[in-house]
N, C-alpha and C positions, 0 to 999 in steps of 0.2 A: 581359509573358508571353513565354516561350521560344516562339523559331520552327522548330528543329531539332525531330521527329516524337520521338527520344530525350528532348529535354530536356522535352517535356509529359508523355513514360511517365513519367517521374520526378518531376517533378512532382506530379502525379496521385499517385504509390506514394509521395512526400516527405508529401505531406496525407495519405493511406488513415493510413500508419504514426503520423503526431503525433497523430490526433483517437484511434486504437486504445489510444496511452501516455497520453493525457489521463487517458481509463476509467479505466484503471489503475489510475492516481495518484490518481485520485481516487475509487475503489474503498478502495483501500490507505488514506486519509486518512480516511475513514469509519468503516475498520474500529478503524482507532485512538482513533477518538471514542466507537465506542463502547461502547470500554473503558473511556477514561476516564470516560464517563457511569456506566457502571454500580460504577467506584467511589468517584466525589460520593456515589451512590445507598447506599453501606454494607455492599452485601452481597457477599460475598466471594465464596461458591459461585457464584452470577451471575455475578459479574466472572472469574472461573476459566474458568466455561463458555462468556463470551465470547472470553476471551482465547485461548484455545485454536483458534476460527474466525480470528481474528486473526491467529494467527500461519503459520497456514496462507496469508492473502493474502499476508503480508507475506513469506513465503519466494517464494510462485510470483512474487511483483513482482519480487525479488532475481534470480532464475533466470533472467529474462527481461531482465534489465538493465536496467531502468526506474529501479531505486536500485542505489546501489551496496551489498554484502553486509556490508560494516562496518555501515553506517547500518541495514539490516533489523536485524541485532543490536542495535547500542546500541536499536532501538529495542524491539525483543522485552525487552531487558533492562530497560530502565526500568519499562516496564509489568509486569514481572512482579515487582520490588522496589516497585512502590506496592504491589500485589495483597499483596505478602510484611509489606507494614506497615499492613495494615490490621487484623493480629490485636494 
């Protein structure tokens, strides 16, 4: 454990901030599931209207720097090309 008064603030703010980006992530990583849940499930309009909240996490995650903004894409992209072949 740091013994300098500085290096426990930071400390302290080093933990606040990784347990804040966990959420996120794993915010972010649900949302994707459950997309792809709802197009195992077949229905398109569902999977639309999930996808949609989805892509919304998946930009604020980007914004925030938690992923990098290529990776929100490819992944916005992928899901919206299953979504686009389920007709």
């Amino acid at each position: 454990m740091a013994n300098i008064a500085s290096a426990r603030k930071r400390a302290r703010q080093s933990e606040k901030r990784r347990q804040h980006n966990a959420s996120l992530r794993s915010e972010l990583r649900s949302a994707v599931k459950n997309v792809k849940k709802a197009i195992e499930a077949g229905d398109k309009n569902a999977a639309n209207g999930v996808f949609q909240g989805a892509a919304s996490v998946i930009d604020s995650v980007a914004d925030k720097y938690i992923i990098h903004k290529n990776k929100a894409a490819r992944h916005k992209s992928r899901l919206a090309a299953a979504i686009k072949a389920m007709a």
